[in-house]
C-alpha positions as a Python dict, from the first residue, in 0.01 Angstrom:
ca = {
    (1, 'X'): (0, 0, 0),
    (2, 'X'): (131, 343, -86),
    (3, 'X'): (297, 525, 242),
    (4, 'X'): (33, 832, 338),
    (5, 'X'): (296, 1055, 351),
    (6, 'X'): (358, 993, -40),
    (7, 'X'): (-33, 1041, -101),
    (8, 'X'): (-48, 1333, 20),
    (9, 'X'): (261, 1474, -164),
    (10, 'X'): (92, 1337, -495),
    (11, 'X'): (-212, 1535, -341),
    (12, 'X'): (-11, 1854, -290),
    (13, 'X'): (147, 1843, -632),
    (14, 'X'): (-189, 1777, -817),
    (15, 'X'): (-294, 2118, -641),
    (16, 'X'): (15, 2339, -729),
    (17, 'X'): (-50, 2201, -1064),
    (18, 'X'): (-424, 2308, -1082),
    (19, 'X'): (-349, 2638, -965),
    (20, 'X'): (-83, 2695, -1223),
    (21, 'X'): (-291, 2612, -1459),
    (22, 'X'): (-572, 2828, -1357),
    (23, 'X'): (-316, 3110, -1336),
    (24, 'X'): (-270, 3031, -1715),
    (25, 'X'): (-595, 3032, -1770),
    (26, 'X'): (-708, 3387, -1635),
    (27, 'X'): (-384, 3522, -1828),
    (28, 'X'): (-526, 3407, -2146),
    (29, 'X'): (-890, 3424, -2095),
    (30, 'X'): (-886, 3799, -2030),
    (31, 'X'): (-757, 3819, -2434),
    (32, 'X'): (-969, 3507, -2613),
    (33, 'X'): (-1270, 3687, -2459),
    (34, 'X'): (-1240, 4061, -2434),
    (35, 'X'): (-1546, 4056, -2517),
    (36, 'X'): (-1720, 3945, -2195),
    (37, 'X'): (-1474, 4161, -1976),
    (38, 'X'): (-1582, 4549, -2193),
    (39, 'X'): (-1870, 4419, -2298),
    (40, 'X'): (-1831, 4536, -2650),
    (41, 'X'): (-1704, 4314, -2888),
    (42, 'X'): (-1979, 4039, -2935),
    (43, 'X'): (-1820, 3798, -3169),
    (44, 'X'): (-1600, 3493, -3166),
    (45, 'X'): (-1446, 3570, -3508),
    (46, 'X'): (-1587, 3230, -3659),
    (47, 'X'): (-1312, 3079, -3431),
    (48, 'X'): (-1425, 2737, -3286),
    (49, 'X'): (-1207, 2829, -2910),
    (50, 'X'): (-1374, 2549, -2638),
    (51, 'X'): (-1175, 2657, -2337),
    (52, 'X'): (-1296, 2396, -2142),
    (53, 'X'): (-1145, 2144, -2287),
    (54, 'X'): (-857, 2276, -2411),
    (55, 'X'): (-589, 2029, -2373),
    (56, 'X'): (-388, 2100, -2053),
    (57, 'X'): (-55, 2131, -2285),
    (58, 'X'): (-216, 2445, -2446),
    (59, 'X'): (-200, 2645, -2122),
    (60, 'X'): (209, 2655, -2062),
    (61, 'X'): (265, 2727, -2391),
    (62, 'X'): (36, 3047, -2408),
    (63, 'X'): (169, 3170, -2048),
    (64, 'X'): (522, 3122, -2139),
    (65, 'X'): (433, 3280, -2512),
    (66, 'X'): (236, 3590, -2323),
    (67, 'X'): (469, 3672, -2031),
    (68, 'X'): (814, 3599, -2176),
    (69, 'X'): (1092, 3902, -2135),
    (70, 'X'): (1218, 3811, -2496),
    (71, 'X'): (1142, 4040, -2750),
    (72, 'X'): (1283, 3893, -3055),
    (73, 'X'): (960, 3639, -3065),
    (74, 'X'): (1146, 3380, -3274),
    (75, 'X'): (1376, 3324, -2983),
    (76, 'X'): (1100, 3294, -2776),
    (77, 'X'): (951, 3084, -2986),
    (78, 'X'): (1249, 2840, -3045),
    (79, 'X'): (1215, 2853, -2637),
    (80, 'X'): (890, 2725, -2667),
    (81, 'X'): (987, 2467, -2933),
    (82, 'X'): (1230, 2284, -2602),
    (83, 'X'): (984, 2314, -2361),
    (84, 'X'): (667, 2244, -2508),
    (85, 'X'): (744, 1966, -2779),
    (86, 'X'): (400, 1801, -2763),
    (87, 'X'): (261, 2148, -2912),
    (88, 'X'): (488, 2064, -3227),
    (89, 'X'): (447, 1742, -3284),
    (90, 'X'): (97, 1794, -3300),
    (91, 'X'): (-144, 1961, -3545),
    (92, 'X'): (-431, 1946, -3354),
    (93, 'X'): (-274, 2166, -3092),
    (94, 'X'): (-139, 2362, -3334),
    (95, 'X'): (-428, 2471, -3507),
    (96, 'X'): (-629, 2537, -3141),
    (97, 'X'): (-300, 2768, -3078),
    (98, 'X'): (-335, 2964, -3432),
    (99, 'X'): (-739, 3012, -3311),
    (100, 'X'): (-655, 3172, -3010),
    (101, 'X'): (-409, 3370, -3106),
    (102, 'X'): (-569, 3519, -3380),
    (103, 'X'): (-860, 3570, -3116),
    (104, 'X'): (-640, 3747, -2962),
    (105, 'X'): (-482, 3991, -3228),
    (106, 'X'): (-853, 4064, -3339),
    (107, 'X'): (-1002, 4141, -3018),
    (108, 'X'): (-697, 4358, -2914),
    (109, 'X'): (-750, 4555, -3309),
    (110, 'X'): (-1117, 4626, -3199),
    (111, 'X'): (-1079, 4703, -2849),
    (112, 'X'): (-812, 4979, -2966),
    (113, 'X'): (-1063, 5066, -3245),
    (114, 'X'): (-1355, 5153, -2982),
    (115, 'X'): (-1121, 5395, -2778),
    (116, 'X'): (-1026, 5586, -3085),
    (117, 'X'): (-634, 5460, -3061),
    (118, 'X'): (-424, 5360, -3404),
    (119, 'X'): (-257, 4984, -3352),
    (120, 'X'): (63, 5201, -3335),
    (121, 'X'): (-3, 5321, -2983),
    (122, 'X'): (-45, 4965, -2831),
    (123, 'X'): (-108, 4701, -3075),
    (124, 'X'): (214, 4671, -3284),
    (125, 'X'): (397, 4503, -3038),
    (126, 'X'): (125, 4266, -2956),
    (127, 'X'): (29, 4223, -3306),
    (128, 'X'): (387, 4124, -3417),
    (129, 'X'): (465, 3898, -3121),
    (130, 'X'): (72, 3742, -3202),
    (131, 'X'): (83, 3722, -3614),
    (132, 'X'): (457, 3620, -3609),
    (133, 'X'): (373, 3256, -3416),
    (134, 'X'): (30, 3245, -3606),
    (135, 'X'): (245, 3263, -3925),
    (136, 'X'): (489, 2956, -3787),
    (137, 'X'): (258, 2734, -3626),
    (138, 'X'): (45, 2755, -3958),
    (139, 'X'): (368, 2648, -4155),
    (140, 'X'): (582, 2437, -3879),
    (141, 'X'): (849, 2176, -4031),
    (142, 'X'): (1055, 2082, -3796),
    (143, 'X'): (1227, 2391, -3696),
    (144, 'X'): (1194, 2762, -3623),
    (145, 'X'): (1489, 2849, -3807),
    (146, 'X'): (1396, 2635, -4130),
    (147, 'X'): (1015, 2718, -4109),
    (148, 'X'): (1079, 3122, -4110),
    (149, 'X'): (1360, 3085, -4418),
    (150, 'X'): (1072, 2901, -4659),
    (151, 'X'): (1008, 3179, -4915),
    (152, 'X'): (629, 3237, -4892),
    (153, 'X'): (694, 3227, -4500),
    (154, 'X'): (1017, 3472, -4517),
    (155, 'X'): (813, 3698, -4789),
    (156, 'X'): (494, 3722, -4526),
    (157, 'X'): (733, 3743, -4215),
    (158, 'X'): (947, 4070, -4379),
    (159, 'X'): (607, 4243, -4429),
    (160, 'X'): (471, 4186, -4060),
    (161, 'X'): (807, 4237, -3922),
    (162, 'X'): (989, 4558, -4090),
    (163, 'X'): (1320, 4610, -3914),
    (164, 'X'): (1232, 4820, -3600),
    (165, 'X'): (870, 4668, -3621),
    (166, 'X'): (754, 4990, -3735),
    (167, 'X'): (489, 5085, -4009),
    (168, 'X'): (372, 4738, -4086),
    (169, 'X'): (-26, 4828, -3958),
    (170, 'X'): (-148, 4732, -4286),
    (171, 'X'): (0, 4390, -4329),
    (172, 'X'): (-102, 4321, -3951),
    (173, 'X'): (-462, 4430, -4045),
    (174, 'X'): (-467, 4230, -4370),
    (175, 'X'): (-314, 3919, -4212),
    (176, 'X'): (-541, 3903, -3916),
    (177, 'X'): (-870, 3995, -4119),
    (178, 'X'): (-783, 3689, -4419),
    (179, 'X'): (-814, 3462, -4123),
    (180, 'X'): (-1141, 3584, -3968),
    (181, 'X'): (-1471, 3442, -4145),
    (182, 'X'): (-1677, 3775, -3956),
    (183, 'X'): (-1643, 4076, -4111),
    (184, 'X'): (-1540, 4265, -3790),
    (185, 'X'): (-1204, 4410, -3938),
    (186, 'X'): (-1341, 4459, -4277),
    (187, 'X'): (-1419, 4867, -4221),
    (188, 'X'): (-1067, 4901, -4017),
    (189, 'X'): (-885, 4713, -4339),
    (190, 'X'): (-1034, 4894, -4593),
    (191, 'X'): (-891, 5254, -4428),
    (192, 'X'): (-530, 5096, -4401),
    (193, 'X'): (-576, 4990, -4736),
    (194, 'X'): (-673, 5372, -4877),
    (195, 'X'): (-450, 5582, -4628),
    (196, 'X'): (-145, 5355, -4522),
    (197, 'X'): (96, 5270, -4781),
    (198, 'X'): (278, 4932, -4836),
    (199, 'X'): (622, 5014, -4673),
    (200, 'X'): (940, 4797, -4602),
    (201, 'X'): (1298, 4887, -4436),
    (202, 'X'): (1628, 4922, -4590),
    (203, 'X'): (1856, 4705, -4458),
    (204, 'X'): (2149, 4933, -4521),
    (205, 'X'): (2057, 5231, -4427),
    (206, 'X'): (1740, 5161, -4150),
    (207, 'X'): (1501, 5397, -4352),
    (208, 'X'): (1136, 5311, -4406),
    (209, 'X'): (1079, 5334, -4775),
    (210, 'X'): (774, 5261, -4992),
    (211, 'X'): (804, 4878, -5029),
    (212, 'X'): (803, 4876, -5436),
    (213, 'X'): (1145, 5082, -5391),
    (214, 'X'): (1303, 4802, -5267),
    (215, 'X'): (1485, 4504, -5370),
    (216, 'X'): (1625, 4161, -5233),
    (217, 'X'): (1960, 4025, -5273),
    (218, 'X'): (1969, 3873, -5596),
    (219, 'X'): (2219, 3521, -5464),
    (220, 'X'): (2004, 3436, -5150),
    (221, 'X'): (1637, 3609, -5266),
    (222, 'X'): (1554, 3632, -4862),
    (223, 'X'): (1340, 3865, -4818),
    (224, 'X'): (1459, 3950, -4439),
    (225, 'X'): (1662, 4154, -4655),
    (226, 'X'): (1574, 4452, -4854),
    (227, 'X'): (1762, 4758, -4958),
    (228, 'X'): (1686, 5069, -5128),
    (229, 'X'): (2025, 5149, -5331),
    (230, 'X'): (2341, 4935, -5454),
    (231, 'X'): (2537, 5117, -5219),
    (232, 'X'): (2307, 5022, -4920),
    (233, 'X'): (2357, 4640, -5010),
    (234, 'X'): (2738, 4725, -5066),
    (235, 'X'): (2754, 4810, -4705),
    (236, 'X'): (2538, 4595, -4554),
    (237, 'X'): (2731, 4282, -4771),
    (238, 'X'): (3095, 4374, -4599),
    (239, 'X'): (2921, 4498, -4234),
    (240, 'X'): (2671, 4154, -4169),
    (241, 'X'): (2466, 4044, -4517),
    (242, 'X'): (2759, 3797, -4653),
    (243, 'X'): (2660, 3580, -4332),
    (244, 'X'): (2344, 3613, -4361),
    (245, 'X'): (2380, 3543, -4720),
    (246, 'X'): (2527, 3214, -4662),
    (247, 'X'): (2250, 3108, -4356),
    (248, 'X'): (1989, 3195, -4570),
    (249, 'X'): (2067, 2971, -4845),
    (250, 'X'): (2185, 2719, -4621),
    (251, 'X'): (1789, 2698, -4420),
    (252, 'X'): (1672, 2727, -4762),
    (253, 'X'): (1786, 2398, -4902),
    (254, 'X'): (1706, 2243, -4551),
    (255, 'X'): (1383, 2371, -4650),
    (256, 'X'): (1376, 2220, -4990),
    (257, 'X'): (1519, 1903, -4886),
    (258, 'X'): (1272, 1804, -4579),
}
């Protein structure tokens, strides 16, 4: 028979776990359904989120996601990847993950919306860390690194993620809204569309720039990296491109290969 004094420690355990998880739980809960704490936005975005039974693996990975220090999100998200491998291995959890978080970026678009605030005031940094692991859980293969270098992936993640993280409110908008079966963003899309142009950052000389001004590197075609002149890509080739030259075609024909 098992000794009482290890019953009770199973006991005590099962309890810290439940109220870690219910700490995870309010944390994320206040964002899938901002609707129920302003009571303003009525509408689940056509997004099929059962929170009751959302698998307990779910929970770590959105508290970790939400509260991490990091702010390059693809670190945090390679994190993620060695802590929380059943989320990877597993599309199912994958696509309840992509739900929420797009939830999430939608809610926190109209709840800025109703107070009169542009996504630049709070929502950028939200809505890169949000639409950045929507865009890699959606195409996960095997790695961060090898997932982000795919070209549709590394085209999409340039446009949400200018250098700086600045100026990309129209991509965010467009990005979020293609996922949404409601119509709630349609109106705030259609403005960003008519008064925000597309734009991009050099990377030579770290100026926003109207995107069709730019160009890739013509060897690795990465879009990561854009630049506005010859002699921009000049000097960013002998200062830190001719690396990134080389690991960008090297994840690209890991890419190719898997």
């Amino acid at each position: 028979m098992p000794s009482r004094k290890r019953s009770k420690g199973k006991e005590r355990k099962a309890k810290q776990i439940k109220a870690s998880l219910a700490r995870e739980y309010k944390t994320w809960m206040e964002w899938v359904q901002w609707s129920q704490k302003n009571h303003k936005i009525q509408c689940n975005h056509g997004k099929d989120i059962n929170i009751t039974s959302t698998s307990a693996c779910v929970y770590p990975f959105i508290e970790s996601f939400l509260t991490s220090n990091e702010r390059d999100v693809l670190i945090c998200l390679e994190s993620l990847e060695r802590t929380q491998p059943l989320v990877w291995k597993d599309t199912s959890y994958q696509k309840e993950l992509i739900n929420i978080l797009t939830v999430m970026a939608a809610n926190q678009l109209l709840f800025d919306d109703q107070f009169g605030d542009t996504p630049n005031k709070s929502f950028t940094h939200w809505g890169l860390r949000l639409t950045t692991a929507i865009l890699v859980l959606e195409n996960y293969n095997g790695g961060i690194s090898t997932t982000i270098y795919k070209q549709n992936v590394a085209e999409m993640y340039s446009r949400l993620n200018p250098l700086g993280g600045r100026n990309n409110n129209r991509d965010l908008l467009k990005f979020i809204s293609k996922r949404l079966s409601c119509s709630c963003l349609r109106n705030l899309n259609k403005i960003a569309r008519k008064t925000l142009p597309k734009l991009g950052v050099c990377s030579g000389c770290l100026q926003v720039k109207e995107r069709s001004t730019l160009r890739m590197c013509a060897r690795c075609r990465c879009p990561h990296y854009l630049y506005c002149s010859k002699t921009c890509q000049a000097t960013a080739w002998s200062k830190n491109h001719k690396v990134q030259c080389e690991e960008a075609l090297m994840h690209r024909s890991i890419s190719i290969g898997m």
